[in-house]
C-alpha positions in Angstrom: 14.7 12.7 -13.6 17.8 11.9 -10.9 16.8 15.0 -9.1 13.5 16.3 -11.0 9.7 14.8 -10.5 7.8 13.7 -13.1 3.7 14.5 -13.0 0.7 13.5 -14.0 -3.1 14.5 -13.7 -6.2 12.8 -13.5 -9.1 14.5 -14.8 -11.0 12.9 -11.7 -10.0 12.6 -8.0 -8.6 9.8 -6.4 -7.5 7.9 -3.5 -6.0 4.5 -4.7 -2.1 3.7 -6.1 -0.4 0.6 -6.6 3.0 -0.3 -7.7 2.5 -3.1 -10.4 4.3 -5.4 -8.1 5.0 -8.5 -10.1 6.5 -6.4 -13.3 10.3 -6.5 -12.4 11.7 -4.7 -15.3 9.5 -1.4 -15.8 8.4 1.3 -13.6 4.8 0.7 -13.7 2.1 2.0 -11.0 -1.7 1.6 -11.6 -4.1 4.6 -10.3 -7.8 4.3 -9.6 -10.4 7.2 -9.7 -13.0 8.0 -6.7 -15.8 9.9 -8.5 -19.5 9.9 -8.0 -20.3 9.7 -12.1 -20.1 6.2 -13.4 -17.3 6.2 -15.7 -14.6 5.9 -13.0 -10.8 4.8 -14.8 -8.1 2.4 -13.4 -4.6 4.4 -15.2 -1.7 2.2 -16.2 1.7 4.5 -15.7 5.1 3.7 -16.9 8.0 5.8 -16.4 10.1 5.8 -19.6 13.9 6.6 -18.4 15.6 6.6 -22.1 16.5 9.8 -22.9 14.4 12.6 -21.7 12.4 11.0 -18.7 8.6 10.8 -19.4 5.2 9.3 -18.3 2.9 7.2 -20.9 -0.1 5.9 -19.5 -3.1 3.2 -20.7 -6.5 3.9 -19.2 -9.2 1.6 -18.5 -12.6 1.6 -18.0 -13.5 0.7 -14.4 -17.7 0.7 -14.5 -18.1 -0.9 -11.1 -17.8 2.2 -9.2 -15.4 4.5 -7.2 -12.4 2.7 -5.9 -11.3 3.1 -2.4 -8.3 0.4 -2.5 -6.6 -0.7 -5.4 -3.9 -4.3 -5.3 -2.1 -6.2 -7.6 -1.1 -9.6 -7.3 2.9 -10.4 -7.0 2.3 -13.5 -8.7 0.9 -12.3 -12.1 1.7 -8.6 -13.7 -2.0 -8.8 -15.4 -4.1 -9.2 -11.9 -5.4 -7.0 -9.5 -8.0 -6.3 -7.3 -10.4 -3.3 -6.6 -12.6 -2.5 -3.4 -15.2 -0.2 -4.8 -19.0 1.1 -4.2 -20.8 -0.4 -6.6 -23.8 1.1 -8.7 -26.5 2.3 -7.1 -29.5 0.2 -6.3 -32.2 2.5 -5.8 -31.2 4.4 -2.8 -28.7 1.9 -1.6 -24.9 2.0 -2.7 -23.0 -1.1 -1.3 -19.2 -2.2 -1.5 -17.5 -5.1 -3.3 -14.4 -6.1 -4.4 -13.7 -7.2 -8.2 -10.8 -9.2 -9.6 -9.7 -7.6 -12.9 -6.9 -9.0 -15.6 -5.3 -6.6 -18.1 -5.6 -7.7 -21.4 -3.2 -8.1 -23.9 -1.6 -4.8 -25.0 1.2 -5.5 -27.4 -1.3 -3.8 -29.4 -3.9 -1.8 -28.4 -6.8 -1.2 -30.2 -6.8 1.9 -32.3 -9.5 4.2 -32.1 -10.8 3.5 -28.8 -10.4 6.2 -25.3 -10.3 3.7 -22.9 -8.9 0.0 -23.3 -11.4 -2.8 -21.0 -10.5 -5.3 -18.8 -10.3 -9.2 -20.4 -12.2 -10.5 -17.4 -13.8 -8.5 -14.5 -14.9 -11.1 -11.5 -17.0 -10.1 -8.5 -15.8 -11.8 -5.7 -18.3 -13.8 -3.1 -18.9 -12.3 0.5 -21.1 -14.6 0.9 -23.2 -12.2 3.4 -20.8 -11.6 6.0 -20.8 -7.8 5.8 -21.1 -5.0 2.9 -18.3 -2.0 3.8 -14.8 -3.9 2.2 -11.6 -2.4 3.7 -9.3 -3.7 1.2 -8.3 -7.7 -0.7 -4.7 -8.3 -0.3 -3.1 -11.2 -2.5 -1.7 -13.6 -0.3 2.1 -13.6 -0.9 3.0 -17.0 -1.6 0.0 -18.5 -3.5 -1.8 -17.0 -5.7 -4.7 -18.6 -5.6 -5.2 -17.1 -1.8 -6.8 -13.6 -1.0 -8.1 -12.1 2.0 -10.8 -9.5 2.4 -11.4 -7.4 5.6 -15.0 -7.0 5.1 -16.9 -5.4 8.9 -15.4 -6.9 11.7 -14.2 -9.9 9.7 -11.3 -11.3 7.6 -12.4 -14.0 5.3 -10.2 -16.0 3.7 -10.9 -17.0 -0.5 -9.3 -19.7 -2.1 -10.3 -19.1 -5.6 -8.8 -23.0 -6.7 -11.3 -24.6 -4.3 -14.0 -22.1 -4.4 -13.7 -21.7 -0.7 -14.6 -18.9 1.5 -14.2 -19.1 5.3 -13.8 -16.7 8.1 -10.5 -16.7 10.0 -11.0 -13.7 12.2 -14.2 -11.9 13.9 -14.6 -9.2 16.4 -17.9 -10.3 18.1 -18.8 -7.5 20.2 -21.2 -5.4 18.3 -20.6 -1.8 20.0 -16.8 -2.0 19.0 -16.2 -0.2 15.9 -15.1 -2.3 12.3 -12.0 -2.9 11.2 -10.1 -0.6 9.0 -7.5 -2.9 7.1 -5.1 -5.1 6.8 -2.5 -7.1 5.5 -0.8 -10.1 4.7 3.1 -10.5 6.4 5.4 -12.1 3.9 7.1 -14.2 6.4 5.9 -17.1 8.8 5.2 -19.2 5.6 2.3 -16.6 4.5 0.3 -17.7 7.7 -0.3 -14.5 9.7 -2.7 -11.9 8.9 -2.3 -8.3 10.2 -5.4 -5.9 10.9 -5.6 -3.1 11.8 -8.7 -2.2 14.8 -9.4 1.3 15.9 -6.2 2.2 17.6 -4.4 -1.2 18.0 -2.9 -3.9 15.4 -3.6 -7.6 15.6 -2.2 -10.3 13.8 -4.1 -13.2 13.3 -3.1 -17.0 12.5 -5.0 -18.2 9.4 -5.0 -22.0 10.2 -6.7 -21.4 13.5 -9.3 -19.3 13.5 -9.4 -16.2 15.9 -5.8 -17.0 17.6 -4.6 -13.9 17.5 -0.4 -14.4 17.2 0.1 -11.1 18.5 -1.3 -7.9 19.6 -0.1 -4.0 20.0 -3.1 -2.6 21.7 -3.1 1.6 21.3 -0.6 1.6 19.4 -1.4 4.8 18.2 -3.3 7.7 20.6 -6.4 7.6 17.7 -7.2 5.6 15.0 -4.5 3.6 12.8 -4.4 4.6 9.1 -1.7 1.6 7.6 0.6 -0.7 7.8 3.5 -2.1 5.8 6.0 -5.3 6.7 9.6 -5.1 6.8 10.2 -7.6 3.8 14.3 -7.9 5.3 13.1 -8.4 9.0 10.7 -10.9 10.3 9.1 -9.0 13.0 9.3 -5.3 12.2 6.4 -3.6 10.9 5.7 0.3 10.4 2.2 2.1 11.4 0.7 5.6 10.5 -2.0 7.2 12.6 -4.5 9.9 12.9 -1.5 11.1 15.9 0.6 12.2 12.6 3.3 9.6 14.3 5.0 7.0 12.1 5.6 4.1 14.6 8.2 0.8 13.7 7.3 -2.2 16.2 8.9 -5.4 16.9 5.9 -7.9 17.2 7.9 -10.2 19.8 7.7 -7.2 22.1 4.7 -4.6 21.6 4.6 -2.6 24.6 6.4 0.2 23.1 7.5 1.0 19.5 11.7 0.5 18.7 11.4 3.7 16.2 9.2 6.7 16.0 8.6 9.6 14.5 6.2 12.9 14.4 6.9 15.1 11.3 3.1 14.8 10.0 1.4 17.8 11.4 -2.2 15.9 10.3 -3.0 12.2 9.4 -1.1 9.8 8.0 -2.3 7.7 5.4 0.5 5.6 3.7 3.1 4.6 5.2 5.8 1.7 3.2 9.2 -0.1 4.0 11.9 0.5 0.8 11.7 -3.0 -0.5 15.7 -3.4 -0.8 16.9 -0.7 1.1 14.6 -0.8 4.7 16.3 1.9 6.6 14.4 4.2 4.4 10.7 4.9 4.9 8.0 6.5 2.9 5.0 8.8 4.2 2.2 10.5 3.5 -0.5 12.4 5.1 -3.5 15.1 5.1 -0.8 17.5 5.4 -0.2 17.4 1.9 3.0 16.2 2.8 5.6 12.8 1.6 8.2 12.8 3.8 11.2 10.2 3.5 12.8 9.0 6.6 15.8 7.0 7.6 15.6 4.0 10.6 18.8 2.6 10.1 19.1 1.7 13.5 16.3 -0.9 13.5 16.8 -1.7 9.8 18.3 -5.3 8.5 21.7 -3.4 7.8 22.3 -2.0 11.4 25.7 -3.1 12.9 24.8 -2.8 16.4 24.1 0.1 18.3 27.6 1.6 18.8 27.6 1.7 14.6 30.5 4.3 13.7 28.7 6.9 11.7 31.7 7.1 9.0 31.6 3.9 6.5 34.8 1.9 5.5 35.3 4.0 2.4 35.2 7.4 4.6 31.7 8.5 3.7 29.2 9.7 6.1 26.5 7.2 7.1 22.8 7.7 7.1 21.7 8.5 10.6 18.0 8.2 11.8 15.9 10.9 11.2 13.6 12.6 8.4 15.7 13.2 5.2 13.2 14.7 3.0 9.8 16.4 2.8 8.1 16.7 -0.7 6.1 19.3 -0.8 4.8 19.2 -5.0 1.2 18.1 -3.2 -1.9 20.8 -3.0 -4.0 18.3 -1.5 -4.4 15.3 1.1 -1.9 12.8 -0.2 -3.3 8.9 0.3 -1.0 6.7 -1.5 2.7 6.7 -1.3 4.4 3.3 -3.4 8.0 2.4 -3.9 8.4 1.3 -7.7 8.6 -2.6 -7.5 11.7 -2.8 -10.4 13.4 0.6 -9.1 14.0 0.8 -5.2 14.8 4.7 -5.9 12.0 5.4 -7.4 8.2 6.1 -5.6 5.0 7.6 -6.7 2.8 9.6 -4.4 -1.2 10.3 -5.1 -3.4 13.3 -3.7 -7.3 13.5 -3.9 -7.2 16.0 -6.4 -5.8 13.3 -8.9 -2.2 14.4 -8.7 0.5 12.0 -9.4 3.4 12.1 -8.2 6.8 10.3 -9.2 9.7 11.3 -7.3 13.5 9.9 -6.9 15.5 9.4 -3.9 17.9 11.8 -3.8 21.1 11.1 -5.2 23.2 11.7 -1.7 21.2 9.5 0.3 21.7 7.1 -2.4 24.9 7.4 -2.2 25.4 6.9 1.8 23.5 3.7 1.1 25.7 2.1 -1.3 29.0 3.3 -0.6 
């Protein structure tokens, strides 16, 4: 697989991939299916690298509905978190978001097509809207989850039962917002949405202080969002412009890195974990493109950095390093493995999975 893909189909079409973040040892992703019938599936991949490289999956049961946003917790391998349509209710189909835990599979049940959850909880929105965005685990406790439900971001704390609002867009003519995410630094106390065309960070212990703000950050609406995890104030945005934008949130008025390779949308956008010079895409243009910011990254050495390394090897210089083109369709998810950084798994709508490898030059120029 160093230079090969590996790929697998869903018989169903989907929108929603997540790297099983808190599993350090294998290369697991989970996948979610989007389909109007009612026996949607949540598939559990691992990537088996011993000998001949292969995918083996574990499928489960999802009967809540489609799932437009699929998490997992960083805390515990067995927890995640769906934002799906529910079932219908009459004429009326509304949103909710359900906490799920794997069971134990040490030893599956024979016999059985799909494997169910051990406990599947509906989370409380207490009435403060119906069209859920997406529940990100906060990144310190795990106890703490935020959901951007409307215009809101409420704030559960499972341990205490409590659910309180800790950002609101009054104004009724401005449009929802469209996601969000925690940041893993400032001591897990900054929320990040994102509103039409601009990005706000909010501070959860006082409510609707915004910490900062990138107004239009993007010429139409921003898809994502991802934190640097190696630099405190860097985070990367994707927009309906086909732009990939890296900001430095102690000065927004214009973006330290950007790029325009997308020729449509861009849905996914994600920091490498270890490595953040490098960059992952995707877009409507069927498209995953990999792309180097070593300038702004946490391993920059200044701007006049000489592009030959110490051991007479060619740096990696900014710029886009690789387009994957193995897509046929819109491509919504792009995730870095959580246990290999050189490993990533991209999603289209047509239920194609993706998993890819860095390739082995670029690899090389990184570590050498």
């Amino acid at each position: 697989m160093e230079e090969g893909i590996l790929i697998y189909g869903l018989e169903f079409q989907a929108r929603a991939l997540v790297s099983q973040l808190a599993e350090n040892n294998e290369i697991r992703f989970f996948i979610a299916t989007q389909s109007l019938k009612p026996n949607n599936q949540i598939h559990l991949l691992e990537v088996n690298e011993d000998g001949e490289a292969a995918i083996k999956s574990r499928i489960f049961a999802h009967p809540h509905g489609e799932v437009w946003k699929l998490n997992s917790s960083p805390h515990d391998a067995n927890l995640l978190v769906s934002c799906c349509n529910s079932s219908q209710q009459g004429s009326n189909v509304f949103m909710q978001t359900v906490l799920l835990r794997l069971p134990d599979m040490d030893s599956p049940p024979e016999g059985e097509e799909f494997l169910t959850f051990k406990d599947a909880e509906v989370l409380p929105l207490d009435g403060h809207g119906s069209e859920v965005k997406t529940t990100e685990f906060h990144p310190a406790d795990g106890h703490i989850l935020a959901t951007v439900v409307d215009r809101k971001v409420l704030l559960m704390n499972r341990a205490e039962s409590q659910t309180r609002v800790v950002a609101e867009i009054n104004s009724k003519n401005c449009p929802k917002l469209t996601g969000g995410k925690w940041s893993q630094h400032h001591q897990g106390n900054q929320f990040i949405t994102l509103h039409d065309c601009s990005v706000r960070s909010y501070d959860i212990r006082d409510v609707n202080h915004a910490a900062w703000t990138i107004e239009d950050a993007h010429a139409q609406l921003v898809r994502d969002i991802d934190c640097n995890p190696n630099k405190q104030c860097h985070i990367v945005t994707g927009g309906d412009d086909g732009c990939i934008k890296i900001w430095d949130s102690r000065s927004t008025k214009e973006a330290v890195f950007m790029r325009s390779d997308h020729s449509h949308w861009v849905w996914s956008v994600k920091f490498n974990t270890f490595h953040d010079q490098l960059v992952l895409s995707s877009s409507s243009d069927s498209k995953v493109l990999l792309t180097c910011a070593s300038s702004v990254s946490s391993e920059a050495h200044g701007e006049e950095m000489p592009s030959i390394s110490d051991s007479g090897r060619e740096r990696l210089q900014d710029g886009l390093l690789q387009t994957f083109e193995q897509h046929e369709d819109s491509v919504y998810c792009v995730e870095w493995s959580s246990a290999d950084p050189w490993t990533f798994a991209s999603l289209s709508y047509d239920g194609r999975v993706i998993v890819s490898k860095v390739p082995r030059q670029y690899k090389y120029q990184i570590l050498l």
